[in-house]
C-alpha positions as CSV (number, residue, x, y, z in Angstrom):
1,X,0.0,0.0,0.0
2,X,1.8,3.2,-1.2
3,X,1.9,6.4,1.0
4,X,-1.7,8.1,-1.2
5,X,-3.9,5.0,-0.6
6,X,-2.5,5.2,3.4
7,X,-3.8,9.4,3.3
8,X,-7.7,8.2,1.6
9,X,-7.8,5.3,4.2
10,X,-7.1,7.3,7.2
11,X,-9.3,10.3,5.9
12,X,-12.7,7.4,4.9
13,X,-15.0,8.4,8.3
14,X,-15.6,5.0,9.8
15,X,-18.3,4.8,8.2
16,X,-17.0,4.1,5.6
17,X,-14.4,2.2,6.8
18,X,-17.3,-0.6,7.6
19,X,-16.7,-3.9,5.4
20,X,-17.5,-3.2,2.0
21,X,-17.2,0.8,2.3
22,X,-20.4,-0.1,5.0
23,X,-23.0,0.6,2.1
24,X,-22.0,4.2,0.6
25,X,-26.0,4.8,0.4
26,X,-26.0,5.3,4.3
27,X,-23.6,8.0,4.1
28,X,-25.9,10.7,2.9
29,X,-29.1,9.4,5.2
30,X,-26.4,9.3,8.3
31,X,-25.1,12.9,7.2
32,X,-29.0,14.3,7.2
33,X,-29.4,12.4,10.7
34,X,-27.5,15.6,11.9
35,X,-30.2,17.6,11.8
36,X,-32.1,15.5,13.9
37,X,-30.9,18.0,17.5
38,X,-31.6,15.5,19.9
39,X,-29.9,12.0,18.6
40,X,-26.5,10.9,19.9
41,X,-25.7,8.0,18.0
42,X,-26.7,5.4,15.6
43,X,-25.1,1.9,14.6
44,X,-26.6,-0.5,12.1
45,X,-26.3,-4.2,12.0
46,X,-26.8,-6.7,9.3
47,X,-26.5,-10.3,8.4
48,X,-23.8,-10.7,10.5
49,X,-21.5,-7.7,11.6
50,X,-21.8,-4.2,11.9
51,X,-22.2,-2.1,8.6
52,X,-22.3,1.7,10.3
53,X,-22.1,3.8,13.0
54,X,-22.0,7.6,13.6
55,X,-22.0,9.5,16.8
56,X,-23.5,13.3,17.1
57,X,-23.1,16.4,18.8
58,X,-19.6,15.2,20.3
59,X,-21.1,11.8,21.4
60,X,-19.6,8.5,19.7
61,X,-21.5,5.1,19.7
62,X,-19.6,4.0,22.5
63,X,-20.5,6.6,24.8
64,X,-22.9,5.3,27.3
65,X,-26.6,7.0,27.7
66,X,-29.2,6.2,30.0
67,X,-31.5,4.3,27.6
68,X,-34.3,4.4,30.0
69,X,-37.6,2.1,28.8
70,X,-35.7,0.2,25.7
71,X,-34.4,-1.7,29.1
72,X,-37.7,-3.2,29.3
73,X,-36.4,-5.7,26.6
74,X,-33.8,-6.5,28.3
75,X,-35.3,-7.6,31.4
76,X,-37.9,-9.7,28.9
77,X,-34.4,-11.4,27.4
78,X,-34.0,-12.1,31.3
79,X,-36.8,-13.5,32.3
80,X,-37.1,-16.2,28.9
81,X,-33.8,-17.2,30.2
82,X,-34.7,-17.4,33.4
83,X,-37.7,-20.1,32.2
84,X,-35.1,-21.9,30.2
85,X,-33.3,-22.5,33.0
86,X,-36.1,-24.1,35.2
87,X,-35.7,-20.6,37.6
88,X,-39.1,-19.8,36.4
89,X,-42.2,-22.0,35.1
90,X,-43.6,-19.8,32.5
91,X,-45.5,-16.8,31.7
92,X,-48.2,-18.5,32.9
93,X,-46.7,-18.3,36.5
94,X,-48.4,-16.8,39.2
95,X,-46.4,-13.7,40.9
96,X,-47.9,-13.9,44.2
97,X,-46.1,-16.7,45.4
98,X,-42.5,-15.3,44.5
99,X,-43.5,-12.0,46.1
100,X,-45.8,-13.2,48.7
101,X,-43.9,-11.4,51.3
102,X,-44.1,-8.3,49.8
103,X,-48.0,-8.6,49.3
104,X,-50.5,-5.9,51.3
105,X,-51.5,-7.5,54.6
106,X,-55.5,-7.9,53.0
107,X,-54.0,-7.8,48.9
108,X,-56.9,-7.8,45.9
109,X,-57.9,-11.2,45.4
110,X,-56.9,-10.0,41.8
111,X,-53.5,-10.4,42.9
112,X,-53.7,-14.1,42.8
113,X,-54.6,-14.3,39.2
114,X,-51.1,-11.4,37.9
115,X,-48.9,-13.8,35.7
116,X,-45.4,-12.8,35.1
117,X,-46.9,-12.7,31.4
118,X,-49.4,-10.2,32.3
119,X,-46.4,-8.0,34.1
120,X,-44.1,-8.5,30.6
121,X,-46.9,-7.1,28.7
122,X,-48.2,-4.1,30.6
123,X,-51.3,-6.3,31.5
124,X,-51.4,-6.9,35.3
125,X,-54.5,-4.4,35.7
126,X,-52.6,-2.8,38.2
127,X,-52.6,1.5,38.6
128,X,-49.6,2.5,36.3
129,X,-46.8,3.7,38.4
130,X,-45.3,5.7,34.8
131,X,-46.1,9.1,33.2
132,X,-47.7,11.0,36.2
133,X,-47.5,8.0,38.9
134,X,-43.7,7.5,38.3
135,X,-42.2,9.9,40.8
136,X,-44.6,9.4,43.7
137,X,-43.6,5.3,42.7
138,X,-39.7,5.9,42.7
139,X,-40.0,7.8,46.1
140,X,-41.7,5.3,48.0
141,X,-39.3,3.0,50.8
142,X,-40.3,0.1,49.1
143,X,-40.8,-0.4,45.1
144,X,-42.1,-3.3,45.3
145,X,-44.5,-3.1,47.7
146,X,-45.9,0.3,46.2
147,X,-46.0,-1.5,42.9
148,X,-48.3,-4.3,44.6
149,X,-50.6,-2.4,46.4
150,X,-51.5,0.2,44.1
151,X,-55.5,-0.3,43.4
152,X,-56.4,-2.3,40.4
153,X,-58.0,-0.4,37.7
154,X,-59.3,-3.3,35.7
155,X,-58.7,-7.2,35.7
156,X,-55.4,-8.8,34.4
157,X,-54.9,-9.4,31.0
158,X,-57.3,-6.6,30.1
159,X,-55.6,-3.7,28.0
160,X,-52.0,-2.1,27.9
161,X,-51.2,-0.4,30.7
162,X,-47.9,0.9,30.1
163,X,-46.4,0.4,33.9
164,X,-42.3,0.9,34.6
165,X,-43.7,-0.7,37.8
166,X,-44.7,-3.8,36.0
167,X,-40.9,-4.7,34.6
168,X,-39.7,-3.9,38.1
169,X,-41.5,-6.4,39.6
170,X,-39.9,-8.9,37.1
171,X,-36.6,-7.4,38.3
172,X,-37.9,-8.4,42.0
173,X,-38.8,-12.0,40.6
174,X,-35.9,-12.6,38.6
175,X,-33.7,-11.8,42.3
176,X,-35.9,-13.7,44.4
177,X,-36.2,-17.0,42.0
178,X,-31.8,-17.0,41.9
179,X,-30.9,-15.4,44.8
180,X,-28.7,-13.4,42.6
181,X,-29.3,-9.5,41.4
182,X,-30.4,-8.5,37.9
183,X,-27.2,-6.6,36.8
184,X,-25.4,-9.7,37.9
185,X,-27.7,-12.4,35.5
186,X,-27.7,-10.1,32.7
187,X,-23.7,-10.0,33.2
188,X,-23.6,-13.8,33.3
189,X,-26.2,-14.9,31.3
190,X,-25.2,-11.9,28.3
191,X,-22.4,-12.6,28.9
192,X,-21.5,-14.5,25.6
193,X,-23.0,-11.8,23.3
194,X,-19.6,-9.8,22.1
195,X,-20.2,-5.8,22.5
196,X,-23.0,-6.1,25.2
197,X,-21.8,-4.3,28.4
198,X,-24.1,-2.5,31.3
199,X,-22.2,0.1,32.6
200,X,-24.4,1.4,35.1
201,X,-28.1,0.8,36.2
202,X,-30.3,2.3,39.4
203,X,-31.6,0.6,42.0
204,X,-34.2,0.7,44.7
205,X,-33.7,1.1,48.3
206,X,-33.8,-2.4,48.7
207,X,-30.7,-3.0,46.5
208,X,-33.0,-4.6,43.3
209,X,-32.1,-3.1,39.9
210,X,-34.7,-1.0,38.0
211,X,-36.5,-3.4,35.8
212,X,-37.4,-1.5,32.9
213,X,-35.1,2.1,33.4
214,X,-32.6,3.9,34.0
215,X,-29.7,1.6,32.5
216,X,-27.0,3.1,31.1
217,X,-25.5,1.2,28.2
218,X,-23.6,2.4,24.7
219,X,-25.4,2.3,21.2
220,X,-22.9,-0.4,20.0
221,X,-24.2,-2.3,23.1
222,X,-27.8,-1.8,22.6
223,X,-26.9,-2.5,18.9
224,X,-24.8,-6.2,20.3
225,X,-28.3,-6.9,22.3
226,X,-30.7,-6.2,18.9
227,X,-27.9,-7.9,16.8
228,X,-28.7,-11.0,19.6
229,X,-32.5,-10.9,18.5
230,X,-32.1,-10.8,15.3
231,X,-29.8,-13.6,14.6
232,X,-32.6,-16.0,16.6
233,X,-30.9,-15.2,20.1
234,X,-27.0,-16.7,19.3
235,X,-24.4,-15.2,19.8
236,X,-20.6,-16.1,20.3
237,X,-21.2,-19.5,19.5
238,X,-24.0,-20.3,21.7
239,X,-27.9,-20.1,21.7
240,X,-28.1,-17.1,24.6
241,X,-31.5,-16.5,24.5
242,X,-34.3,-19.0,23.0
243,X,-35.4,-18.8,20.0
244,X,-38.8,-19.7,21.0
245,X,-39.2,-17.3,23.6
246,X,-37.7,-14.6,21.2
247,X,-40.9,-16.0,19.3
248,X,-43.5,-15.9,21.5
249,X,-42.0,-12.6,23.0
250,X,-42.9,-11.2,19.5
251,X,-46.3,-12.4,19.7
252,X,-49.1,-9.8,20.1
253,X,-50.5,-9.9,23.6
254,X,-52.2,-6.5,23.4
255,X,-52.0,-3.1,21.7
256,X,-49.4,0.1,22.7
257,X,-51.6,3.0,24.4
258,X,-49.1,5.3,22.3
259,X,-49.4,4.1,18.9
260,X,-52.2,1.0,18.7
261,X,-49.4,-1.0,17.6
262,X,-49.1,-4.6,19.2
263,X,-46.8,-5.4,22.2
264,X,-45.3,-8.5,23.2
265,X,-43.3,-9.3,26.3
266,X,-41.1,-5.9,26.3
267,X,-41.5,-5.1,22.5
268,X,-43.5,-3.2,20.4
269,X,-44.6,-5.0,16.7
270,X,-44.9,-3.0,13.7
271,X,-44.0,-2.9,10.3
272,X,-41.5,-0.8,8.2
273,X,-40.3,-0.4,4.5
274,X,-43.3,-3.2,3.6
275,X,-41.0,-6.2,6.2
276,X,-41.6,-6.8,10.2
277,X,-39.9,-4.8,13.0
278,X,-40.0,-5.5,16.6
279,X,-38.4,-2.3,18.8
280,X,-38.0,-1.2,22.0
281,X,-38.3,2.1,22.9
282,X,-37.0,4.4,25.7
283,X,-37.9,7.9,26.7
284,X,-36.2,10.5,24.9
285,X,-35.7,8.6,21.5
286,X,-33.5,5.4,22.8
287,X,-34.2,2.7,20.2
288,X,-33.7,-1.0,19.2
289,X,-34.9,-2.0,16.0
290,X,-35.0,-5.7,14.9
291,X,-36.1,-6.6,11.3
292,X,-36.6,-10.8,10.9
293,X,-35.1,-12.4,7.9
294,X,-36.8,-12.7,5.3
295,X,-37.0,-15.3,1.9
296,X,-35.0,-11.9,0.2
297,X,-33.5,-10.6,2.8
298,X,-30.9,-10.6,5.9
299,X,-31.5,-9.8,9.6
300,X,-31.2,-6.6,10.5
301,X,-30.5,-4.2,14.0
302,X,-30.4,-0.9,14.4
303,X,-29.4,1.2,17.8
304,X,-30.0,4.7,17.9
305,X,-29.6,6.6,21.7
306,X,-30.5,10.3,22.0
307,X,-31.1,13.1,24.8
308,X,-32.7,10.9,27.5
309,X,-34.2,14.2,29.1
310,X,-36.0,15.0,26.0
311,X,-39.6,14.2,24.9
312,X,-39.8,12.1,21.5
313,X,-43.2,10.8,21.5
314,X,-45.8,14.2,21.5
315,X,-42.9,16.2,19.8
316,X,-42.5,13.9,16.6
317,X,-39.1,12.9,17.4
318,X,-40.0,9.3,18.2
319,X,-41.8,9.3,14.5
320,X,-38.6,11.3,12.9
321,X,-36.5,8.4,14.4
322,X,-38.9,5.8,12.9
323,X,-38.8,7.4,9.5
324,X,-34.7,6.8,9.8
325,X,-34.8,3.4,10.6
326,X,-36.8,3.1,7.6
327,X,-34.6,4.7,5.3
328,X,-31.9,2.9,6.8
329,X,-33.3,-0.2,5.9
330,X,-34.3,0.7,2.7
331,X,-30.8,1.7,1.5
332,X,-28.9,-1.4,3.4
Protein backbone atom coordinates (compact mmCIF):
# COMPACT_ATOMS: atom_id res chain seq x y z
CA UNK A 1 0.00 0.00 0.00
CA UNK A 2 1.79 3.22 -1.25
CA UNK A 3 1.88 6.44 1.04
CA UNK A 4 -1.70 8.13 -1.24
CA UNK A 5 -3.87 5.04 -0.60
CA UNK A 6 -2.50 5.20 3.41
CA UNK A 7 -3.78 9.38 3.34
CA UNK A 8 -7.72 8.18 1.61
CA UNK A 9 -7.83 5.32 4.24
CA UNK A 10 -7.12 7.29 7.23
CA UNK A 11 -9.34 10.35 5.88
CA UNK A 12 -12.72 7.45 4.94
CA UNK A 13 -14.99 8.36 8.26
CA UNK A 14 -15.60 5.00 9.78
CA UNK A 15 -18.25 4.83 8.20
CA UNK A 16 -17.00 4.13 5.58
CA UNK A 17 -14.38 2.15 6.83
CA UNK A 18 -17.32 -0.62 7.63
CA UNK A 19 -16.71 -3.87 5.36
CA UNK A 20 -17.45 -3.17 1.96
CA UNK A 21 -17.23 0.75 2.26
CA UNK A 22 -20.37 -0.07 5.00
CA UNK A 23 -23.03 0.56 2.14
CA UNK A 24 -22.05 4.19 0.59
CA UNK A 25 -25.98 4.79 0.41
CA UNK A 26 -25.99 5.30 4.28
CA UNK A 27 -23.64 7.96 4.10
CA UNK A 28 -25.89 10.70 2.88
CA UNK A 29 -29.09 9.43 5.18
CA UNK A 30 -26.41 9.27 8.35
CA UNK A 31 -25.10 12.88 7.25
CA UNK A 32 -28.95 14.31 7.16
CA UNK A 33 -29.41 12.44 10.71
CA UNK A 34 -27.48 15.58 11.93
CA UNK A 35 -30.18 17.63 11.84
CA UNK A 36 -32.14 15.52 13.92
CA UNK A 37 -30.93 18.04 17.49
CA UNK A 38 -31.59 15.52 19.86
CA UNK A 39 -29.87 12.00 18.59
CA UNK A 40 -26.46 10.89 19.87
CA UNK A 41 -25.70 8.01 18.03
CA UNK A 42 -26.68 5.44 15.60
CA UNK A 43 -25.10 1.88 14.60
CA UNK A 44 -26.56 -0.48 12.12
CA UNK A 45 -26.25 -4.21 12.02
CA UNK A 46 -26.78 -6.72 9.26
CA UNK A 47 -26.46 -10.30 8.41
CA UNK A 48 -23.76 -10.75 10.53
CA UNK A 49 -21.49 -7.66 11.58
CA UNK A 50 -21.82 -4.18 11.91
CA UNK A 51 -22.19 -2.08 8.57
CA UNK A 52 -22.34 1.70 10.26
CA UNK A 53 -22.08 3.80 12.98
CA UNK A 54 -22.03 7.58 13.57
CA UNK A 55 -22.00 9.51 16.84
CA UNK A 56 -23.47 13.35 17.05
CA UNK A 57 -23.12 16.39 18.75
CA UNK A 58 -19.63 15.25 20.33
CA UNK A 59 -21.07 11.82 21.39
CA UNK A 60 -19.64 8.54 19.69
CA UNK A 61 -21.46 5.08 19.69
CA UNK A 62 -19.65 3.95 22.47
CA UNK A 63 -20.51 6.59 24.83
CA UNK A 64 -22.85 5.30 27.28
CA UNK A 65 -26.56 7.01 27.71
CA UNK A 66 -29.18 6.23 30.02
CA UNK A 67 -31.45 4.30 27.58
CA UNK A 68 -34.32 4.42 29.98
CA UNK A 69 -37.56 2.14 28.80
CA UNK A 70 -35.74 0.15 25.70
CA UNK A 71 -34.35 -1.69 29.09
CA UNK A 72 -37.75 -3.20 29.29
CA UNK A 73 -36.37 -5.71 26.60
CA UNK A 74 -33.82 -6.48 28.28
CA UNK A 75 -35.29 -7.56 31.43
CA UNK A 76 -37.92 -9.65 28.92
CA UNK A 77 -34.41 -11.39 27.42
CA UNK A 78 -34.01 -12.08 31.35
CA UNK A 79 -36.76 -13.54 32.29
CA UNK A 80 -37.09 -16.21 28.89
CA UNK A 81 -33.77 -17.23 30.25
CA UNK A 82 -34.69 -17.39 33.35
CA UNK A 83 -37.67 -20.07 32.20
CA UNK A 84 -35.10 -21.88 30.19
CA UNK A 85 -33.35 -22.47 32.97
CA UNK A 86 -36.13 -24.10 35.17
CA UNK A 87 -35.65 -20.64 37.64
CA UNK A 88 -39.07 -19.75 36.35
CA UNK A 89 -42.15 -22.00 35.06
CA UNK A 90 -43.58 -19.77 32.49
CA UNK A 91 -45.49 -16.78 31.68
CA UNK A 92 -48.16 -18.49 32.85
CA UNK A 93 -46.68 -18.32 36.51
CA UNK A 94 -48.36 -16.78 39.24
CA UNK A 95 -46.44 -13.68 40.86
CA UNK A 96 -47.92 -13.86 44.16
CA UNK A 97 -46.11 -16.70 45.37
CA UNK A 98 -42.53 -15.33 44.47
CA UNK A 99 -43.55 -11.96 46.05
CA UNK A 100 -45.80 -13.24 48.71
CA UNK A 101 -43.88 -11.43 51.30
CA UNK A 102 -44.10 -8.27 49.83
CA UNK A 103 -47.97 -8.62 49.32
CA UNK A 104 -50.48 -5.85 51.26
CA UNK A 105 -51.46 -7.52 54.64
CA UNK A 106 -55.45 -7.85 52.95
CA UNK A 107 -54.04 -7.78 48.87
CA UNK A 108 -56.85 -7.82 45.89
CA UNK A 109 -57.86 -11.18 45.43
CA UNK A 110 -56.88 -10.04 41.76
CA UNK A 111 -53.45 -10.43 42.90
CA UNK A 112 -53.74 -14.06 42.78
CA UNK A 113 -54.64 -14.25 39.17
CA UNK A 114 -51.12 -11.35 37.86
CA UNK A 115 -48.95 -13.79 35.67
CA UNK A 116 -45.37 -12.81 35.06
CA UNK A 117 -46.89 -12.66 31.44
CA UNK A 118 -49.37 -10.18 32.30
CA UNK A 119 -46.40 -7.96 34.13
CA UNK A 120 -44.06 -8.50 30.61
CA UNK A 121 -46.90 -7.07 28.72
CA UNK A 122 -48.19 -4.14 30.64
CA UNK A 123 -51.34 -6.27 31.48
CA UNK A 124 -51.39 -6.93 35.26
CA UNK A 125 -54.50 -4.41 35.67
CA UNK A 126 -52.59 -2.78 38.21
CA UNK A 127 -52.63 1.50 38.56
CA UNK A 128 -49.61 2.45 36.34
CA UNK A 129 -46.79 3.72 38.37
CA UNK A 130 -45.33 5.69 34.85
CA UNK A 131 -46.11 9.06 33.20
CA UNK A 132 -47.72 10.99 36.18
CA UNK A 133 -47.48 8.01 38.93
CA UNK A 134 -43.74 7.49 38.33
CA UNK A 135 -42.17 9.92 40.84
CA UNK A 136 -44.61 9.43 43.68
CA UNK A 137 -43.61 5.34 42.74
CA UNK A 138 -39.68 5.91 42.74
CA UNK A 139 -39.97 7.79 46.11
CA UNK A 140 -41.71 5.32 47.97
CA UNK A 141 -39.29 3.02 50.80
CA UNK A 142 -40.30 0.14 49.11
CA UNK A 143 -40.84 -0.44 45.13
CA UNK A 144 -42.11 -3.27 45.28
CA UNK A 145 -44.54 -3.10 47.73
CA UNK A 146 -45.92 0.27 46.22
CA UNK A 147 -46.04 -1.55 42.90
CA UNK A 148 -48.25 -4.29 44.64
CA UNK A 149 -50.63 -2.38 46.39
CA UNK A 150 -51.54 0.19 44.12
CA UNK A 151 -55.49 -0.32 43.37
CA UNK A 152 -56.37 -2.33 40.39
CA UNK A 153 -58.03 -0.36 37.70
CA UNK A 154 -59.30 -3.31 35.67
CA UNK A 155 -58.73 -7.25 35.74
CA UNK A 156 -55.35 -8.81 34.40
CA UNK A 157 -54.95 -9.40 31.03
CA UNK A 158 -57.30 -6.64 30.11
CA UNK A 159 -55.64 -3.67 27.99
CA UNK A 160 -52.02 -2.14 27.90
CA UNK A 161 -51.25 -0.41 30.71
CA UNK A 162 -47.88 0.93 30.11
CA UNK A 163 -46.38 0.42 33.93
CA UNK A 164 -42.32 0.91 34.59
CA UNK A 165 -43.70 -0.68 37.78
CA UNK A 166 -44.67 -3.83 36.04
CA UNK A 167 -40.94 -4.71 34.56
CA UNK A 168 -39.67 -3.89 38.13
CA UNK A 169 -41.50 -6.45 39.57
CA UNK A 170 -39.91 -8.91 37.11
CA UNK A 171 -36.55 -7.38 38.31
CA UNK A 172 -37.88 -8.39 41.99
CA UNK A 173 -38.77 -12.02 40.61
CA UNK A 174 -35.94 -12.61 38.63
CA UNK A 175 -33.73 -11.77 42.34
CA UNK A 176 -35.91 -13.72 44.40
CA UNK A 177 -36.18 -17.02 42.04
CA UNK A 178 -31.85 -16.97 41.92
CA UNK A 179 -30.93 -15.38 44.76
CA UNK A 180 -28.73 -13.36 42.62
CA UNK A 181 -29.26 -9.47 41.40
CA UNK A 182 -30.43 -8.53 37.90
CA UNK A 183 -27.19 -6.64 36.80
CA UNK A 184 -25.40 -9.73 37.91
CA UNK A 185 -27.69 -12.44 35.54
CA UNK A 186 -27.73 -10.11 32.67
CA UNK A 187 -23.70 -10.01 33.16
CA UNK A 188 -23.56 -13.79 33.26
CA UNK A 189 -26.22 -14.93 31.32
CA UNK A 190 -25.16 -11.94 28.30
CA UNK A 191 -22.37 -12.55 28.90
CA UNK A 192 -21.45 -14.47 25.65
CA UNK A 193 -22.98 -11.78 23.29
CA UNK A 194 -19.60 -9.84 22.10
CA UNK A 195 -20.15 -5.78 22.55
CA UNK A 196 -22.96 -6.05 25.21
CA UNK A 197 -21.77 -4.30 28.38
CA UNK A 198 -24.10 -2.47 31.26
CA UNK A 199 -22.21 0.09 32.63
CA UNK A 200 -24.35 1.41 35.12
CA UNK A 201 -28.15 0.85 36.17
CA UNK A 202 -30.30 2.28 39.44
CA UNK A 203 -31.65 0.62 42.00
CA UNK A 204 -34.22 0.65 44.74
CA UNK A 205 -33.73 1.06 48.27
CA UNK A 206 -33.83 -2.35 48.65
CA UNK A 207 -30.69 -3.01 46.52
CA UNK A 208 -32.98 -4.59 43.26
CA UNK A 209 -32.14 -3.09 39.90
CA UNK A 210 -34.71 -1.01 37.97
CA UNK A 211 -36.55 -3.39 35.77
CA UNK A 212 -37.40 -1.50 32.95
CA UNK A 213 -35.14 2.12 33.42
CA UNK A 214 -32.56 3.92 34.05
CA UNK A 215 -29.73 1.60 32.53
CA UNK A 216 -27.04 3.08 31.09
CA UNK A 217 -25.47 1.17 28.20
CA UNK A 218 -23.60 2.45 24.74
CA UNK A 219 -25.35 2.26 21.16
CA UNK A 220 -22.86 -0.40 20.04
CA UNK A 221 -24.25 -2.31 23.12
CA UNK A 222 -27.79 -1.84 22.58
CA UNK A 223 -26.86 -2.49 18.91
CA UNK A 224 -24.84 -6.22 20.27
CA UNK A 225 -28.34 -6.86 22.35
CA UNK A 226 -30.73 -6.24 18.90
CA UNK A 227 -27.92 -7.94 16.81
CA UNK A 228 -28.68 -10.97 19.57
CA UNK A 229 -32.51 -10.93 18.55
CA UNK A 230 -32.12 -10.81 15.27
CA UNK A 231 -29.77 -13.60 14.65
CA UNK A 232 -32.57 -16.01 16.62
CA UNK A 233 -30.85 -15.22 20.11
CA UNK A 234 -27.00 -16.70 19.33
CA UNK A 235 -24.44 -15.24 19.75
CA UNK A 236 -20.65 -16.11 20.31
CA UNK A 237 -21.17 -19.46 19.52
CA UNK A 238 -24.04 -20.35 21.74
CA UNK A 239 -27.90 -20.15 21.74
CA UNK A 240 -28.08 -17.11 24.61
CA UNK A 241 -31.48 -16.52 24.48
CA UNK A 242 -34.28 -19.01 22.99
CA UNK A 243 -35.41 -18.82 19.97
CA UNK A 244 -38.82 -19.70 21.02
CA UNK A 245 -39.19 -17.29 23.61
CA UNK A 246 -37.73 -14.59 21.25
CA UNK A 247 -40.90 -15.96 19.28
CA UNK A 248 -43.51 -15.88 21.54
CA UNK A 249 -42.04 -12.55 23.05
CA UNK A 250 -42.88 -11.18 19.48
CA UNK A 251 -46.33 -12.44 19.74
CA UNK A 252 -49.11 -9.78 20.12
CA UNK A 253 -50.52 -9.89 23.61
CA UNK A 254 -52.18 -6.51 23.43
CA UNK A 255 -52.02 -3.07 21.73
CA UNK A 256 -49.38 0.11 22.67
CA UNK A 257 -51.64 2.98 24.39
CA UNK A 258 -49.07 5.26 22.31
CA UNK A 259 -49.35 4.09 18.87
CA UNK A 260 -52.17 1.01 18.68
CA UNK A 261 -49.37 -1.04 17.63
CA UNK A 262 -49.12 -4.63 19.23
CA UNK A 263 -46.78 -5.38 22.19
CA UNK A 264 -45.35 -8.50 23.21
CA UNK A 265 -43.32 -9.29 26.30
CA UNK A 266 -41.14 -5.88 26.33
CA UNK A 267 -41.49 -5.12 22.55
CA UNK A 268 -43.55 -3.23 20.38
CA UNK A 269 -44.59 -4.97 16.69
CA UNK A 270 -44.92 -3.00 13.67
CA UNK A 271 -44.04 -2.93 10.27
CA UNK A 272 -41.55 -0.80 8.18
CA UNK A 273 -40.32 -0.38 4.51
CA UNK A 274 -43.26 -3.20 3.62
CA UNK A 275 -40.98 -6.18 6.25
CA UNK A 276 -41.56 -6.85 10.16
CA UNK A 277 -39.88 -4.79 13.05
CA UNK A 278 -40.01 -5.51 16.59
CA UNK A 279 -38.40 -2.32 18.84
CA UNK A 280 -38.00 -1.21 22.01
CA UNK A 281 -38.35 2.14 22.88
CA UNK A 282 -36.99 4.39 25.68
CA UNK A 283 -37.85 7.91 26.72
CA UNK A 284 -36.19 10.45 24.91
CA UNK A 285 -35.69 8.55 21.54
CA UNK A 286 -33.51 5.36 22.77
CA UNK A 287 -34.23 2.70 20.16
CA UNK A 288 -33.74 -0.97 19.25
CA UNK A 289 -34.86 -1.97 16.02
CA UNK A 290 -34.95 -5.65 14.87
CA UNK A 291 -36.10 -6.57 11.35
CA UNK A 292 -36.57 -10.83 10.87
CA UNK A 293 -35.10 -12.42 7.91
CA UNK A 294 -36.84 -12.72 5.29
CA UNK A 295 -37.02 -15.35 1.93
CA UNK A 296 -35.04 -11.89 0.15
CA UNK A 297 -33.45 -10.59 2.83
CA UNK A 298 -30.88 -10.56 5.91
CA UNK A 299 -31.50 -9.77 9.65
CA UNK A 300 -31.18 -6.63 10.55
CA UNK A 301 -30.52 -4.19 14.02
CA UNK A 302 -30.41 -0.87 14.36
CA UNK A 303 -29.41 1.23 17.80
CA UNK A 304 -30.05 4.74 17.94
CA UNK A 305 -29.61 6.63 21.74
CA UNK A 306 -30.47 10.33 21.96
CA UNK A 307 -31.09 13.06 24.81
CA UNK A 308 -32.74 10.94 27.51
CA UNK A 309 -34.17 14.18 29.08
CA UNK A 310 -36.01 15.04 26.01
CA UNK A 311 -39.61 14.19 24.94
CA UNK A 312 -39.78 12.15 21.45
CA UNK A 313 -43.17 10.77 21.52
CA UNK A 314 -45.79 14.19 21.54
CA UNK A 315 -42.92 16.15 19.82
CA UNK A 316 -42.52 13.93 16.61
CA UNK A 317 -39.09 12.91 17.40
CA UNK A 318 -40.03 9.29 18.22
CA UNK A 319 -41.84 9.32 14.53
CA UNK A 320 -38.60 11.31 12.88
CA UNK A 321 -36.55 8.39 14.41
CA UNK A 322 -38.86 5.83 12.91
CA UNK A 323 -38.85 7.39 9.54
CA UNK A 324 -34.70 6.83 9.80
CA UNK A 325 -34.83 3.43 10.64
CA UNK A 326 -36.83 3.14 7.59
CA UNK A 327 -34.64 4.75 5.33
CA UNK A 328 -31.87 2.87 6.80
CA UNK A 329 -33.30 -0.25 5.92
CA UNK A 330 -34.29 0.73 2.66
CA UNK A 331 -30.77 1.72 1.47
CA UNK A 332 -28.89 -1.37 3.35
Amino acid sequence: MNRRTLLLTASLSPLLAAPALAQAGLVPILDDAARLENLRAVAVWRGGEEIAARGYGGFTPDRPTNIKSASKSIVSALAGIAIDRGELQGPDQPIAPILQGDLPADPDPRLAAVTLGNLLSMQAGLERQSGANYGAWVSSRNWVRAALAAPFTQDPGGRMQYSTASTHLVSAILTRVTGRSTLDLARDWLGDVPGFAIAGWERDPQGIYLGGNQMAMSTRSLLAFGALYADGGRAGGQQVVPESWIAESWQPRTASIFSGQGYGYGWFLGEASGRPVRYGWGYGGQMIYVFPATERQPAMAIAMTSDPDQPSARTGYRNDLHMLADRIVQAA
